[in-house]
C-alpha positions as CSV (number, residue, x, y, z in Angstrom):
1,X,103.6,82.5,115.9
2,X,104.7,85.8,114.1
3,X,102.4,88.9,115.0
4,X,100.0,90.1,113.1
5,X,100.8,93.5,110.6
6,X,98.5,96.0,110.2
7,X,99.4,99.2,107.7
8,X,97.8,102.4,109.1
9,X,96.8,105.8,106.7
10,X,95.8,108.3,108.2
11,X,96.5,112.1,107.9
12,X,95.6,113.8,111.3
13,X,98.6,112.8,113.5
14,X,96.7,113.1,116.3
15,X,94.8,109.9,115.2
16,X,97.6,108.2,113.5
17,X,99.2,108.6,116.9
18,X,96.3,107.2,119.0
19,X,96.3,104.2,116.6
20,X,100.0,103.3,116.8
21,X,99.9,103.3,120.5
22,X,96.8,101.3,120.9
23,X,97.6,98.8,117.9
24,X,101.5,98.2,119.2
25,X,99.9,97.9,122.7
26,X,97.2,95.0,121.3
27,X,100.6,93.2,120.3
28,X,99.7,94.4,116.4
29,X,103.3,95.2,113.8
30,X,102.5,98.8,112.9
31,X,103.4,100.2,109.9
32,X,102.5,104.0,108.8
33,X,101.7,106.7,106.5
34,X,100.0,110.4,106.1
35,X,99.3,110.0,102.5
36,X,97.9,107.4,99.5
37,X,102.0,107.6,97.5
38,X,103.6,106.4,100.6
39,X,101.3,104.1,101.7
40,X,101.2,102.4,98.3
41,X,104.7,102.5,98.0
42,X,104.7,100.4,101.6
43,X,102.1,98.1,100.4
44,X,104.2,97.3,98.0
45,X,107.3,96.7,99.7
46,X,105.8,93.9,102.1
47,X,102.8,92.1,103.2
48,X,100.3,93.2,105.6
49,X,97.6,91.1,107.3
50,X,95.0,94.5,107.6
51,X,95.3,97.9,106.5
52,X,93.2,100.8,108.7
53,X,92.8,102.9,105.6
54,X,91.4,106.5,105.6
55,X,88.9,107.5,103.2
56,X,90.1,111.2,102.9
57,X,93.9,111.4,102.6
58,X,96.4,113.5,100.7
59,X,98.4,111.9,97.2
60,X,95.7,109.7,96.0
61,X,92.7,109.1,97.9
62,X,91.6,105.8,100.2
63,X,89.0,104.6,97.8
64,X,91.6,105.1,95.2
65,X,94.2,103.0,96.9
66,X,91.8,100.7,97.6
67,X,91.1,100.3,94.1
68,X,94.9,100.1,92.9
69,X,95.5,97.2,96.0
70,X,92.3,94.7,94.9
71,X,93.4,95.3,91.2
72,X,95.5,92.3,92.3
73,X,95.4,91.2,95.8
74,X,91.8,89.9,97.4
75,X,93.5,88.5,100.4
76,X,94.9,91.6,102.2
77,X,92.1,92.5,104.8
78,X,90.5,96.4,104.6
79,X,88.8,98.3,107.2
80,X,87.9,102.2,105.7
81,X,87.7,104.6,108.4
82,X,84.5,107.1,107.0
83,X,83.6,110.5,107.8
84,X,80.0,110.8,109.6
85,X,77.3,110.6,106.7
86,X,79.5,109.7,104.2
87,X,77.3,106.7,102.3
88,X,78.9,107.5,99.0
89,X,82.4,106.6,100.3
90,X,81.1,103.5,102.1
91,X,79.2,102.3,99.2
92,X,82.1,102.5,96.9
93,X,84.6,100.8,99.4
94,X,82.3,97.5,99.7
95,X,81.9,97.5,96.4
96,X,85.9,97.8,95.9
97,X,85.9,94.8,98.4
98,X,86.5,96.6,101.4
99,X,86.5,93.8,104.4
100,X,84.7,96.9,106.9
101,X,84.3,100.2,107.4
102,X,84.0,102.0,110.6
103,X,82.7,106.1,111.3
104,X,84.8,108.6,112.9
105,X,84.8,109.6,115.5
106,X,84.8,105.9,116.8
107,X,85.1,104.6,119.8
108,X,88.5,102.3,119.9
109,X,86.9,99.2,121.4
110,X,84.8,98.9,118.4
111,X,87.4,99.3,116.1
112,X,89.8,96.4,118.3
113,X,86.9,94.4,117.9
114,X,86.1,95.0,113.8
115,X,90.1,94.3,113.4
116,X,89.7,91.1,115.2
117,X,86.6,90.3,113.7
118,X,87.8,90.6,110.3
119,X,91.0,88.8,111.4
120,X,89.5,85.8,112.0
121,X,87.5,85.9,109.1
122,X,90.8,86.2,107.0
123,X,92.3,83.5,108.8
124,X,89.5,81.0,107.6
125,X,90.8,82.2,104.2
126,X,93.9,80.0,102.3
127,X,96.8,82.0,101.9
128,X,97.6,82.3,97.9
129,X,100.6,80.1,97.7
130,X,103.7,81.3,96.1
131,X,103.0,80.2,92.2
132,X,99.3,81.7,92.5
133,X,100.7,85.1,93.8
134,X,103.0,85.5,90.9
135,X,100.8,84.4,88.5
136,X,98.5,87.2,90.4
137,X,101.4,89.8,89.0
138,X,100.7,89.5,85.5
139,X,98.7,91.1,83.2
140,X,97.5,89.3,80.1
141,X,95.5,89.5,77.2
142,X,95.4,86.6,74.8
143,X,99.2,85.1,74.6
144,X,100.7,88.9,75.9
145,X,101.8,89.2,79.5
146,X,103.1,91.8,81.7
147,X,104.5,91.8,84.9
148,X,104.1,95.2,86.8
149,X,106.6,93.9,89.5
150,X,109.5,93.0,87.1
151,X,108.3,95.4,83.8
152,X,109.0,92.2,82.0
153,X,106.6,91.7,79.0
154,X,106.5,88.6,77.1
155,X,104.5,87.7,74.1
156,X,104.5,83.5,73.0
157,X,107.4,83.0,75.5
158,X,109.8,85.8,73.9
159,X,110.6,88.8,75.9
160,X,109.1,92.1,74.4
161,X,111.8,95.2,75.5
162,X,110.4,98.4,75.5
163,X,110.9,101.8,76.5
164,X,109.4,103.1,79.3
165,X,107.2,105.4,77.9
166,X,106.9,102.5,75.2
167,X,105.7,100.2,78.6
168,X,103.4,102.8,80.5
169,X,101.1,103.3,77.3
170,X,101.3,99.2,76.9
171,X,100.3,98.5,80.7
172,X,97.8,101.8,80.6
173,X,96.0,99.5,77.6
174,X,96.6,96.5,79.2
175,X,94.9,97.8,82.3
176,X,91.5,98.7,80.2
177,X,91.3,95.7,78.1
178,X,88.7,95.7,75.9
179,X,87.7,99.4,76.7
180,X,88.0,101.7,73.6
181,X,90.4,104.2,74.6
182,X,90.4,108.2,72.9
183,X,93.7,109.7,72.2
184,X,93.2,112.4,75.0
185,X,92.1,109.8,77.5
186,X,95.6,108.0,76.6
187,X,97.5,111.3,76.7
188,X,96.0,112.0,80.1
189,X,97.1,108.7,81.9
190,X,100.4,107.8,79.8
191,X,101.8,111.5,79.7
192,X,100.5,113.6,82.4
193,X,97.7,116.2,82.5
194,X,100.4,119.2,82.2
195,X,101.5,117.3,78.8
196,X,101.3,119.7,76.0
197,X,101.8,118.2,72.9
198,X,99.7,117.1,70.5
199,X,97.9,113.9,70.5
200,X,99.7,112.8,67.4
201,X,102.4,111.7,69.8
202,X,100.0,109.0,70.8
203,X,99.8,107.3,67.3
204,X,103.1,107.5,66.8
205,X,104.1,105.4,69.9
206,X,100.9,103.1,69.1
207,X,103.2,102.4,66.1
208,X,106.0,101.8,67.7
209,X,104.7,99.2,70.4
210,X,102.7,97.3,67.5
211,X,106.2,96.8,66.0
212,X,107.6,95.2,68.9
213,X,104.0,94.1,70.2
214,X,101.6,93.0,67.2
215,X,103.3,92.9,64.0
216,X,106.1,89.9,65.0
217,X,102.9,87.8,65.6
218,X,100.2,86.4,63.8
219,X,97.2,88.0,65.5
220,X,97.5,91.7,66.7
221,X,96.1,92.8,70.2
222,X,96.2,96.4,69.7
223,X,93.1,97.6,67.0
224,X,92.3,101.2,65.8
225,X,89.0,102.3,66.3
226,X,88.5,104.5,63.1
227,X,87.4,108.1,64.4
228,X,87.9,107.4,68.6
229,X,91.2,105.5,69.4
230,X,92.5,102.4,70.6
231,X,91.3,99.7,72.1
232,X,93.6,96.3,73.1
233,X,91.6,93.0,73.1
234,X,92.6,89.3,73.2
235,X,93.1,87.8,69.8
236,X,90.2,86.1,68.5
């Protein structure tokens, strides 16, 4: 039987440290990272049975990673380690679909037993087979898909190439489905927060991904909200 991973984030080395030796000692895979970027980025390269997340770390926060990870994956187990008092955090993280959370300081019996405990649970689970986690991959509204593994984008079985600009705004739409969108909101997420051009730039690559996107097709998936923005929605 092939051990069981966990993924640890945490910033204070001291802890990461303590966790690493204690985990590897219970006979756990250990995996590691000080910050949200890194730690997303080994999320991504492999599978993990738990992740010991920290609420407070550097890059993008726990809660935020949290977010990005049950976007698309409700199997991967997630205990939050908390700061004393902090309900907002812990509210937040179940709600995200945190598996636990457990306070710091804690003690590390506890936490042994909340990982085993949620363990168990997740072994009670059925693993998403192979054809469900791909399927998991893609984003779709209406007859559009997008694969955020493979940046492939497909509308009515033809494949849609597109910039990459061209693809962040489409998956930052994509992403907020049905959500009216203001130009300074896209500008924000699709260009950066130090961007400074104009938010004309926005409706001129709207244009150019309804070319490739919308006007091909019989029913368009991007719509202009006259006076606000954008907002994508499945055709009707």
């Amino acid at each position: 039987m092939a051990e069981e991973s966990i993924l640890i984030v945490e910033d204070e080395e001291k802890i990461l440290r303590l966790l690493e030796i204690e985990l590897g000692y219970e006979g756990y895979a250990i995996g590691k990272a000080m910050d949200g970027l890194d730690a997303l980025e080994l999320y991504r390269r492999q599978s993990w049975d738990l992740i010991l997340l920290d609420v407070m770390i550097p890059g993008i926060s726990g809660i935020e990673l949290l977010r990005r990870i049950r976007t698309k994956d409700s199997y991967t187990s997630v205990i939050l380690l908390t700061a004393k008092g902090s309900v907002e955090d812990k509210v937040s993280g179940l709600d995200l679909g945190a598996n636990d959370y457990i306070t710091k300081p804690f003690q590390m019996e506890e936490l042994l037993a909340r990982i085993r405990a949620v363990l168990r649970m997740k072994s009670s689970i059925p693993q998403p087979t192979e054809q469900q986690a791909e399927e998991d991959e893609w984003l779709i509204a209406g007859d559009l898909k997008l694969n955020e593994k493979t940046r492939e984008v497909m509308r009515q079985a033809k494949e849609i190439e597109l910039t990459p600009k061209e693809y962040d705004l489409l998956l930052y739409l994509l992403k907020n489905k049905r959500q009216v969108l203001n130009r300074d909101q896209i500008l924000e997420a699709v260009w950066g927060y130090d961007y400074f051009g104009d938010t004309n730039v926005v409706d001129v690559y709207i244009r150019y991904i309804r070319k490739k996107v919308d006007y091909p097709f019989e029913h368009p998936l991007i719509h202009t909200v006259r006076g606000v923005g954008y907002v994508l929605k499945d055709a009707k």
